[in-house]
N, C-alpha and C positions, 0 to 999 in steps of 0.2 A: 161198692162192689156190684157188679153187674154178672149176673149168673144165668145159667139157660139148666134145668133139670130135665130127664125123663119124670114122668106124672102118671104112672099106670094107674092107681087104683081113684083116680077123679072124674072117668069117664061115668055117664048117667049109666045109671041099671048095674054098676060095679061092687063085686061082693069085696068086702073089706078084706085087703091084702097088703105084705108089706111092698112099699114102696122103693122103686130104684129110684135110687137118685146118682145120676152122674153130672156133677158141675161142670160149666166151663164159662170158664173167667175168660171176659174178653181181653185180650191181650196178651193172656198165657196159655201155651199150647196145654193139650187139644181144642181147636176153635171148629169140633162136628161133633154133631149126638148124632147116635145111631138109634131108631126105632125100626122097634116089631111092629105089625098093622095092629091096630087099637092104641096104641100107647100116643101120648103126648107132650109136646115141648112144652117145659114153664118158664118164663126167664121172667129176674124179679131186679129191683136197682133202689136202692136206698140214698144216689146223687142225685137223683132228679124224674125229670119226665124222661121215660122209653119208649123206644119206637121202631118197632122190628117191620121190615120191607123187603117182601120176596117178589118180584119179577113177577107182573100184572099175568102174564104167558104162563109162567115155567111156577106154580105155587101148587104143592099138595094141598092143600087146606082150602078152606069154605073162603077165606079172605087171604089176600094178601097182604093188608095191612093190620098189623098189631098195635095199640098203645095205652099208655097210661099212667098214673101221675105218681110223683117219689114212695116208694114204699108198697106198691102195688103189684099184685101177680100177672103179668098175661100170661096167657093158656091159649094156646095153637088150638085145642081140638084135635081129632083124629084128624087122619087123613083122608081124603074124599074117598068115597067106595072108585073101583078102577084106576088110582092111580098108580102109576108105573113107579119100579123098583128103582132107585137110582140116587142123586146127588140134587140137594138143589140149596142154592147158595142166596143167604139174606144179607143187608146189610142192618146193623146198628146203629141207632141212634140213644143223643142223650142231650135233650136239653136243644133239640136241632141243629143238633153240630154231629155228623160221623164221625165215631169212633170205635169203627171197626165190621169186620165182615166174618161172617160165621156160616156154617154147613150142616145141614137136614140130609141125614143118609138113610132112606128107607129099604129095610131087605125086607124078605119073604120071611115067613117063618119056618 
C-alpha cells in the first residue's frame, strides 16, 4: 500500500495536537492532498523502495526529491516560506518503476 497523509502536528516547535490524516492510495481516486501553510505531506509504502519527484522548477518544498526504503516515512516538510498558492504535480515511484502521479494543492488559510 502506498499512501500520502496530511502530518500537522510533526512540524519542529509543534505543540501536541490531533492529527489529520487524509490517505491517498495511489491508484484510487483522490490522487491530491490539500494543505494549509505549515502542514505536511507523508507518504509511506510497505512494497518497497519510494520515490516521490516534483519538477526541479515548479517544487514547494526545500527539495524536490523524496526517498526511501520499504516501510519508511517520507515527510515533505513545509512548504518554503513565499511559495505561491496553487497545484503542483509529483510523480511516484516504487522500486524504480512509475506507478503513478499525484497532486500537492496549497491554499491560503
Amino acid at each position: 500500500m502506498i499512501a500520502a497523509q496530511i502530518d500537522k502536528g510533526a512540524r519542529r516547535g509543534a505543540v501536541e495536537e490531533n492529527m489529520a490524516e487524509r490517505p491517498v492510495l495511489v491508484g484510487v481516486i483522490p490522487q491530491a492532498v490539500v494543505l494549509d501553510p505549515g502542514d505536511q505531506v507523508s507518504w509511506i509504502s510497505d512494497a518497497g523502495n519510494l520515490r516521490v519527484e516534483f519538477d526541479a522548477n515548479r517544487c514547494p518544498f526545500a527539495s524536490n526529491v523524496f526517498q526511501a526504503p520499504a516501510g519508511m516515512r517520507l515527510q515533505s516538510g513545509p512548504p518554503r516560506p513565499g511559495t505561491k498558492v496553487g497545484s503542483y504535480k509529483y510523480r511516484l515511484w516504487l522500486n524504480d518503476q512509475v506507478v503513478g502521479q499525484g497532486e500537492v494543492i496549497l491554499r491560503e488559510k
